[in-house]
Legacy VTK file of the C-alpha trace (Angstrom):
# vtk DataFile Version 3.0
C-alpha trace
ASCII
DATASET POLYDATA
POINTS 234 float
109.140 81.113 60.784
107.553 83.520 63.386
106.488 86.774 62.329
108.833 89.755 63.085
107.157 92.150 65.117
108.248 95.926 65.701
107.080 97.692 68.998
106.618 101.478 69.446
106.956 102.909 72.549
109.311 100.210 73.598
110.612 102.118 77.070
107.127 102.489 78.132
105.160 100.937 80.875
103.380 97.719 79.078
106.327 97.635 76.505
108.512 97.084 79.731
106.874 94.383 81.336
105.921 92.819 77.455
109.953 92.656 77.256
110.647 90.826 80.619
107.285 88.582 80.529
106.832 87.440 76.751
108.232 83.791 75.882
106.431 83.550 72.433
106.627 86.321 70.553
109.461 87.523 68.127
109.474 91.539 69.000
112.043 94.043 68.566
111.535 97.246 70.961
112.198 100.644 69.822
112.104 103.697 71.987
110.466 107.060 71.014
114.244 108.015 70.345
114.650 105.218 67.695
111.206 105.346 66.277
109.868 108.663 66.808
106.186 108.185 65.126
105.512 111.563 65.052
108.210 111.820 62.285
107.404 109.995 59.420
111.506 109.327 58.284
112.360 108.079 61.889
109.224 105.470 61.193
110.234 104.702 57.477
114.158 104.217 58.683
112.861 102.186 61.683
110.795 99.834 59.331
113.762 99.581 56.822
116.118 98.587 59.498
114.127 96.019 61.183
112.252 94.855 58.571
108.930 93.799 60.663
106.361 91.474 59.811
103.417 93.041 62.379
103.810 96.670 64.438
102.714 96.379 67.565
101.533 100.263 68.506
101.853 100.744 71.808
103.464 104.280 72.191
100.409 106.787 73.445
99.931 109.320 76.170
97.955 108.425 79.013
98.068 109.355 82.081
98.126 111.534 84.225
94.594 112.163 82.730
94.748 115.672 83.061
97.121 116.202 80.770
94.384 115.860 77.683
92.662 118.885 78.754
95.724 120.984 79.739
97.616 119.940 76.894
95.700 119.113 73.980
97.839 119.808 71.059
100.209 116.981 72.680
97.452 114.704 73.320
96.280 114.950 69.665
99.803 114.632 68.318
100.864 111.485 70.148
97.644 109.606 70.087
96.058 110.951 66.472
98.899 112.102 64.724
100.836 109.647 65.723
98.651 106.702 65.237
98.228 108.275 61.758
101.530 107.675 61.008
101.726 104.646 62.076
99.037 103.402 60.220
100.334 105.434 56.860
103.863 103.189 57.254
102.090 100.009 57.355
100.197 100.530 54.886
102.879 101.479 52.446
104.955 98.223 53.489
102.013 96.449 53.632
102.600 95.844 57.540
100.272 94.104 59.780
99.190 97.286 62.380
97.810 96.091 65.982
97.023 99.057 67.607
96.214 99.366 71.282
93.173 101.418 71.965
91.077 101.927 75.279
87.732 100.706 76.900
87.700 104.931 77.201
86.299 104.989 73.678
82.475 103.853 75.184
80.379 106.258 77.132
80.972 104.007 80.603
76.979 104.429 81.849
75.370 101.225 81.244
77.810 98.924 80.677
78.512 95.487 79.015
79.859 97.051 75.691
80.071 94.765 73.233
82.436 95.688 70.033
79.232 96.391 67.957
77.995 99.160 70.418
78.351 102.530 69.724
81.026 105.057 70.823
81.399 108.122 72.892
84.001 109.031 75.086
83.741 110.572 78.201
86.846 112.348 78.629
89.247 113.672 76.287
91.987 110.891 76.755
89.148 108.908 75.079
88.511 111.028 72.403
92.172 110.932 71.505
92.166 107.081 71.614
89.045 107.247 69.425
91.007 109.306 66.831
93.667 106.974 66.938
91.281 103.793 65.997
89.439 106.326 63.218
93.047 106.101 61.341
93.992 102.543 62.324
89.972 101.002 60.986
90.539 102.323 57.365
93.714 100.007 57.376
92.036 96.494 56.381
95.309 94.769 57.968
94.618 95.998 61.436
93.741 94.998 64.628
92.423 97.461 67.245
92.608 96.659 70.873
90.471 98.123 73.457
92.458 97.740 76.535
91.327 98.180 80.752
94.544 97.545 82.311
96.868 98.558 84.816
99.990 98.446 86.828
100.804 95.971 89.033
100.451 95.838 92.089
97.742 98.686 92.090
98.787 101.912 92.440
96.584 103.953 94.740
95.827 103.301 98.774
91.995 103.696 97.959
89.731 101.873 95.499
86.310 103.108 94.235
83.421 100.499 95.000
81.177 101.740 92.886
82.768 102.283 89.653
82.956 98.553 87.298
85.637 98.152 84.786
87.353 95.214 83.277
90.599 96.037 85.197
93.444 93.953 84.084
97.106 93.663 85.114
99.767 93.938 82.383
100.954 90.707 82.697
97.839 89.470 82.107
97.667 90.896 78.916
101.114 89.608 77.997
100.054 85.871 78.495
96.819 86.133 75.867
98.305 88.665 73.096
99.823 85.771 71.222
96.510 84.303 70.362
95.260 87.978 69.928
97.604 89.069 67.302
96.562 87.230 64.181
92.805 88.753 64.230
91.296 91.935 62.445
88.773 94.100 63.615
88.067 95.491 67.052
88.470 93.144 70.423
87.488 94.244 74.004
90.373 93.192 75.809
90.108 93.143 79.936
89.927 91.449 82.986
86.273 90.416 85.119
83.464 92.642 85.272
83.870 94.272 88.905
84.328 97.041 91.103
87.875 98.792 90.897
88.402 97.995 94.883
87.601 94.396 93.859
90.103 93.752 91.762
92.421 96.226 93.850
91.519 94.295 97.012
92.419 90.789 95.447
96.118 92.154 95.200
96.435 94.372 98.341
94.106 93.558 100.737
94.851 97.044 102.502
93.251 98.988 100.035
90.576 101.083 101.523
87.278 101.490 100.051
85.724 104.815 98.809
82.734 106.126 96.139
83.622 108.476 93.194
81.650 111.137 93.692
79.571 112.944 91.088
81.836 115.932 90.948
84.856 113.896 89.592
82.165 112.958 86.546
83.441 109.160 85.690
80.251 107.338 84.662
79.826 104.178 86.740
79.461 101.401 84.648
82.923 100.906 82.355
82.449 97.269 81.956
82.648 95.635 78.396
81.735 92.731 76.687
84.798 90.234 76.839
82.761 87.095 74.783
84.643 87.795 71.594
87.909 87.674 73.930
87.284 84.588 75.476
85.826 82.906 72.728
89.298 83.694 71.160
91.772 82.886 73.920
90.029 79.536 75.318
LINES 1 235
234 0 1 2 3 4 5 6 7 8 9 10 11 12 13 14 15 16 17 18 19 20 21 22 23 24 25 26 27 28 29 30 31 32 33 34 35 36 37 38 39 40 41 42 43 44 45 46 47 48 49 50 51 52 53 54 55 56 57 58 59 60 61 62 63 64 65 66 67 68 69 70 71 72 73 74 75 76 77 78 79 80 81 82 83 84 85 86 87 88 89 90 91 92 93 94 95 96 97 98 99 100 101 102 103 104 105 106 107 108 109 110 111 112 113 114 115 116 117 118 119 120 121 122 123 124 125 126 127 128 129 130 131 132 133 134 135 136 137 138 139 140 141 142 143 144 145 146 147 148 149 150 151 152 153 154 155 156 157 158 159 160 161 162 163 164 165 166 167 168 169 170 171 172 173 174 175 176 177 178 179 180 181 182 183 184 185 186 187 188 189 190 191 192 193 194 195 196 197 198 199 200 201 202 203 204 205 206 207 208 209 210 211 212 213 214 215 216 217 218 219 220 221 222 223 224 225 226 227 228 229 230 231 232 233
């Protein structure tokens, strides 16, 4: 029998493209109006109604990133609080929690960062991720994700060329999270080690090349460790 599993933020932008995409997976959506995880009863009548195997945390703020320095009370209340929550209602029904986190979390200056290295966020949208994990770790039954991923096709008419990441599309991340989902721990989850006009040049060969400059103070070197991924998903 395959496992039941519940997904937060289920009008969102990777929940969306999870619902069209997925062939495997038995998931039941639920929109921040059915499951609102910043109430604890919404979560507890959501987990009584659908009676999940696995949550599959997905609700978070992101972008734009500007919004977790103008607005930090909401950033800590979707993406800490929140994640808190979540974490608190699986534990009491003994609920497997997979939690999607960010490649954000690492310090993005030299690069290749395995799950083992240390932490340090550069930006505050990190540091809210990070709190989110902090909750979601002291839950033995969890799995934390740190995602690089991204719309598709690419949103912007200019890529940097000097900035790596592990850009992925969602889609991509749809066809490997079945063999993801039964882990524990922490997995780097992305796409090759290149520059973002790379990968945005591969789908839109229009893009135009540009350099982040120093002022706009994104370290240069995002790029994680994917060996635990692939040794995983091959």
């Amino acid at each position: 029998m395959r496992k039941k599993i519940l997904v937060t933020g289920g009008d969102g932008r990777f929940a969306s493209v999870l619902k069209k995409k997925n062939k495997k997976l038995n998931l039941i959506f639920k929109s921040k109006k059915q499951c609102n995880i910043l109430n604890f009863k919404s979560l507890e009548r959501c987990i009584k109604k659908t009676k999940p195997n696995v949550v599959l945390h997905c609700a978070g703020l992101s972008r734009p990133m500007s919004v977790h320095d103008k607005d930090i009370s909401k950033s800590i209340d979707i993406n800490i609080i929140g994640t808190a929550n979540v974490t608190k209602i699986c534990k009491k029904y003994n609920l497997k929690l997979i939690y999607f986190s960010s490649g954000y979390v690492y310090e993005g200056k030299k690069g290749n960062y395995s799950e083992k290295d240390s932490v340090k966020p550069f930006n505050n949208y990190g540091l809210s991720k990070l709190g989110g994990e902090s909750s979601a770790l002291m839950y033995k039954n969890s799995l934390v994700l740190r995602i690089t991923m991204t719309e598709k096709p690419f949103l912007y008419k200019e890529a940097f060329s000097n900035l790596k990441t592990n850009f992925m599309f969602h889609e991509d991340l749809v066809k490997i999270l079945p063999k993801l989902i039964d882990k524990k721990g922490i997995i780097n989850v992305g796409g090759p080690s290149q520059s973002v006009y790379l990968f945005a040049k591969k789908n839109n060969s229009k893009v135009k090349k540009i350099k982040a400059k120093k002022s706009l103070a994104l370290p240069l070197n995002q790029t994680m460790n994917l060996a635990k991924m692939k040794k995983i998903i091959r």
